[in-house]
C-alpha positions as CSV (number, residue, x, y, z in Angstrom):
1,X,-0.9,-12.1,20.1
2,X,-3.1,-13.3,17.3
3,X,-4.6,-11.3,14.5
4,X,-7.5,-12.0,12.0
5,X,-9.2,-11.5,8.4
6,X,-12.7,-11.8,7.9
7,X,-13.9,-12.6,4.3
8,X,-17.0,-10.2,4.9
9,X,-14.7,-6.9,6.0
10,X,-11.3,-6.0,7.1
11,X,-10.6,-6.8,11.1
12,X,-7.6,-6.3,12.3
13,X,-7.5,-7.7,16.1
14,X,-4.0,-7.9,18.7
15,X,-4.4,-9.7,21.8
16,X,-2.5,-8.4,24.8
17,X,-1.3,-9.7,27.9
18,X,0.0,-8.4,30.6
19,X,3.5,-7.9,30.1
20,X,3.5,-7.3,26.6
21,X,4.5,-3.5,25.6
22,X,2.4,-0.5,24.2
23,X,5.0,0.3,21.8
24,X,5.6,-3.0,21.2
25,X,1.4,-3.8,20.7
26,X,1.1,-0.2,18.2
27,X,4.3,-1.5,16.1
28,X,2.3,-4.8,15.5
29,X,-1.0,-2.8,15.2
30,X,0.8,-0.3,12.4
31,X,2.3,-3.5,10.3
32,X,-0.8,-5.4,10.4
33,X,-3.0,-2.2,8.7
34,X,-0.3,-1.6,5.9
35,X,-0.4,-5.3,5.2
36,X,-3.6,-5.2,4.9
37,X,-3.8,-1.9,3.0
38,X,-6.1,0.0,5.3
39,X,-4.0,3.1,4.7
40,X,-3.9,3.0,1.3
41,X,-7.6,2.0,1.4
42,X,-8.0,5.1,3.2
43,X,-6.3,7.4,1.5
44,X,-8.4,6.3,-2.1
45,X,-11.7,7.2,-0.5
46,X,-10.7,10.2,1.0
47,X,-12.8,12.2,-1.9
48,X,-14.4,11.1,-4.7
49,X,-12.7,11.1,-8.6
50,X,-14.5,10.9,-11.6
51,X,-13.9,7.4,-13.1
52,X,-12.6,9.5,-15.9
53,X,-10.1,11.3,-13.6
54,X,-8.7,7.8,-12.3
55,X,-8.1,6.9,-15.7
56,X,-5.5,9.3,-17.0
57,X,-4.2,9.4,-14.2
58,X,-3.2,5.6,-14.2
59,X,-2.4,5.9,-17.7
60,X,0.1,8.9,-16.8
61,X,1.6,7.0,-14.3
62,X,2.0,4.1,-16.9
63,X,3.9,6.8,-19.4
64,X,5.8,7.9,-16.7
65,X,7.0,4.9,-15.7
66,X,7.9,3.8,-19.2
67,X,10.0,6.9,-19.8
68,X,11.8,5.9,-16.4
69,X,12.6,2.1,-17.3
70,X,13.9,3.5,-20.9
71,X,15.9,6.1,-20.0
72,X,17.7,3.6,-17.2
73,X,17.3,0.4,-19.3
74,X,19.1,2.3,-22.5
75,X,22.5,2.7,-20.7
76,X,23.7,-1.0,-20.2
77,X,22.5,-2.3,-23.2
78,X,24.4,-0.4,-25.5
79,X,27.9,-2.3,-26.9
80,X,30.9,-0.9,-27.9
């Protein structure tokens, strides 16, 4: 079993022998393309956003993840 990663695109190849399993081969097949983020890849060209779009979006993921950490970081800090 050997896999690859070419500079010029993304190939993923799985050598198979004989007595090596189907589930076993699409297991490999399934950890190799989310390593490699051809899922995620994927799902970000799956229809076009403006540039302006992306933007706030990423920075109200930012906010929201701000709010998160402070609303959990403010609990154990505080001293009786």
């Amino acid at each position: 079993m050997a896999y690859e990663k070419k500079d010029s695109g993304e190939n993923i190849r799985i050598d198979i022998t004989d007595g090596f399993a189907v589930e076993r081969a699409l297991k490999k097949f399934k950890r190799l393309c989310d390593a490699f983020g051809i899922v995620k890849e994927y799902r970000a060209r799956e229809f076009y956003q403006k540039p302006s779009v992306k933007k706030m979006e990423k920075l109200e993921a930012a906010e929201k993840r701000r709010k998160k950490t402070a609303k959990f970081g403010s609990k154990g800090s505080k001293k009786i």
